[in-house]
N, C-alpha and C positions, 0 to 999 in steps of 0.2 A: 842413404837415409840419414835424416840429421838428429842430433843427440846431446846429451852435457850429460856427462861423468864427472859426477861430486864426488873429491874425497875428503873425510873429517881431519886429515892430517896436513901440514903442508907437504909438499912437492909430493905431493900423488899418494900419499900414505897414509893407513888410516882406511876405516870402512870406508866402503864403496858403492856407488847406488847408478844404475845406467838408467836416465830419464829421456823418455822418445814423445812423452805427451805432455802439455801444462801438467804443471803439480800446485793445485792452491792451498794446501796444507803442508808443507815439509812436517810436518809433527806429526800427521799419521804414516807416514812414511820410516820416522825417527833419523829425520834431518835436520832438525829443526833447530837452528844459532849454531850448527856446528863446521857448516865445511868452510875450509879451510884453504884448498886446492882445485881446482875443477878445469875440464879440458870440454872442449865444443867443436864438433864434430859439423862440419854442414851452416845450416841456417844460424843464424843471430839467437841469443835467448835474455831474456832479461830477468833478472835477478830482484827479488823484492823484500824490505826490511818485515814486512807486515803480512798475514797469509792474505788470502785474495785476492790479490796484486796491489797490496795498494801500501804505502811508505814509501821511504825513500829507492831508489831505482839505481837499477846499474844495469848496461848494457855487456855483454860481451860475444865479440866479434869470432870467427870461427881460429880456433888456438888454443895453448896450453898455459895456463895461468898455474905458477907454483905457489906464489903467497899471493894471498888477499891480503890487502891493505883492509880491507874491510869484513873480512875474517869472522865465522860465527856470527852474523845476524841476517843472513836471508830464512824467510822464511815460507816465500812463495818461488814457483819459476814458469817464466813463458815464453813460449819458441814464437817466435817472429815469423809467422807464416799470410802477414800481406802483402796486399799486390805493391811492390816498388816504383814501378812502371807512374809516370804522371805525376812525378811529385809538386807539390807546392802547400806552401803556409803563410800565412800571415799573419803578419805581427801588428800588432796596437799598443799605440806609445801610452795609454790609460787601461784602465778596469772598464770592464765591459764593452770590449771592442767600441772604446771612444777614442778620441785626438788621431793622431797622425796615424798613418798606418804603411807599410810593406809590404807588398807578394813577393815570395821568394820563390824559386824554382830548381834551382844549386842554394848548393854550400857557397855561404856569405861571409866575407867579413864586416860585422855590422859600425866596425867604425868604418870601412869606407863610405859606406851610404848613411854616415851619418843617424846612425840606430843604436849604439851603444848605449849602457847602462839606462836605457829610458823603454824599455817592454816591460807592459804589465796586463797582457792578455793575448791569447791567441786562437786561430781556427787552422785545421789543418784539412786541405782539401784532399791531397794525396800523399803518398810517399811515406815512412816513418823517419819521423824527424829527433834526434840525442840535441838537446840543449844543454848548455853547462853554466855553474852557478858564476866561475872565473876565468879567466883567459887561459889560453894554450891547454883545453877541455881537461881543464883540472876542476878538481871541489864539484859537490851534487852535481847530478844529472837528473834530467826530465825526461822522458822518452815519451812522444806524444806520434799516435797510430792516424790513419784516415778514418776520418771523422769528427774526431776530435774537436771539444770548443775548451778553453780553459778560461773564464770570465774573468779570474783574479788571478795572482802569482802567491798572495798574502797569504793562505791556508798554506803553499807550500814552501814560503820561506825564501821567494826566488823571484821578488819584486823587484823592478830596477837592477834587475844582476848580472843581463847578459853583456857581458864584456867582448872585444873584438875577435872573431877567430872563433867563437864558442856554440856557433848554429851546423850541427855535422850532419848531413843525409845520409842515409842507408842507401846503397844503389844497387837496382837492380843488377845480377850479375853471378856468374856460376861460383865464386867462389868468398859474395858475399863482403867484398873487401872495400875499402872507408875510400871514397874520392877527399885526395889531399886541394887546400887552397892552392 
């Protein structure tokens, strides 16, 4: 069964909370801007600045996280329960799936195909797709599910920002773990 164990302290200290289904309130739970530490059991879950899934995003992979870099401000959480199976997205080098465009179907280095720092929309047909704001999947993250259309980058700050190396799939697979380039 898959799960994230939040605790308000770093390395695993500190109240404790075992979460097995979305949480779109951390605050009626009284989690809310505090943990600190948290471990993932199973499936992927993703972590949100804002209650209802929505601010800034942070993925994390099935592991034991002692410190957050980012530390007291989740304030949503959601277990990553779609199909992996058939990934693919596309990217658009404009807003509103205009100009150039890519299907991707793996994890890409977009400066080989000549796609760096020029994405400013996208659709995602399958797969769950972690975009990153800079190279080597540092700085924001985007986590964008099936179905998915993202018209602009501009609302979230992430215009022109994807750097080479920085497009990561989720892949189907029992123990949930990142296909490297």
């Amino acid at each position: 069964m898959s799960k994230i164990v939040v605790f308000t302290g770093e390395s695993f200290k500190g109240r404790t909370a075992d979460f097995k289904n979305n949480v779109r309130d951390l605050e009626e739970r009284g989690f809310n801007n505090v943990i600190s530490s948290l471990k993932v059991i199973g499936a992927p879950w993703v972590a949100y600045d804002d209650k209802n899934f929505a601010g800034k995003q942070r993925v994390f992979q099935e592991g034991e996280y002692a410190t957050l870099e980012d530390k007291g401000r989740f304030s949503s959480l959601k277990m990553i329960i779609d199909d992996l199976d058939n990934p693919e997205i596309q990217l658009f080098e404009h807003l509103h799936y205009q100009g150039r465009s890519v299907t991707l179907r793996r994890e890409t280095n977009l400066h080989d195909i000549d796609f760096s720092d020029t994405v400013s929309s996208h659709k995602v047909k399958g797969g769950v797709w972690v975009l990153y704001e800079h190279v080597n999947r540092q700085g924001s993250q985007l986590i964008s599910f099936p179905g998915e259309e993202i018209p602009s980058y501009f609302p979230l700050s992430f215009n022109d920002e994807l750097n080479p190396m920085t497009l990561m799939l989720l892949m189907p697979c029992s123990t949930f773990e990142l296909q490297e380039i």
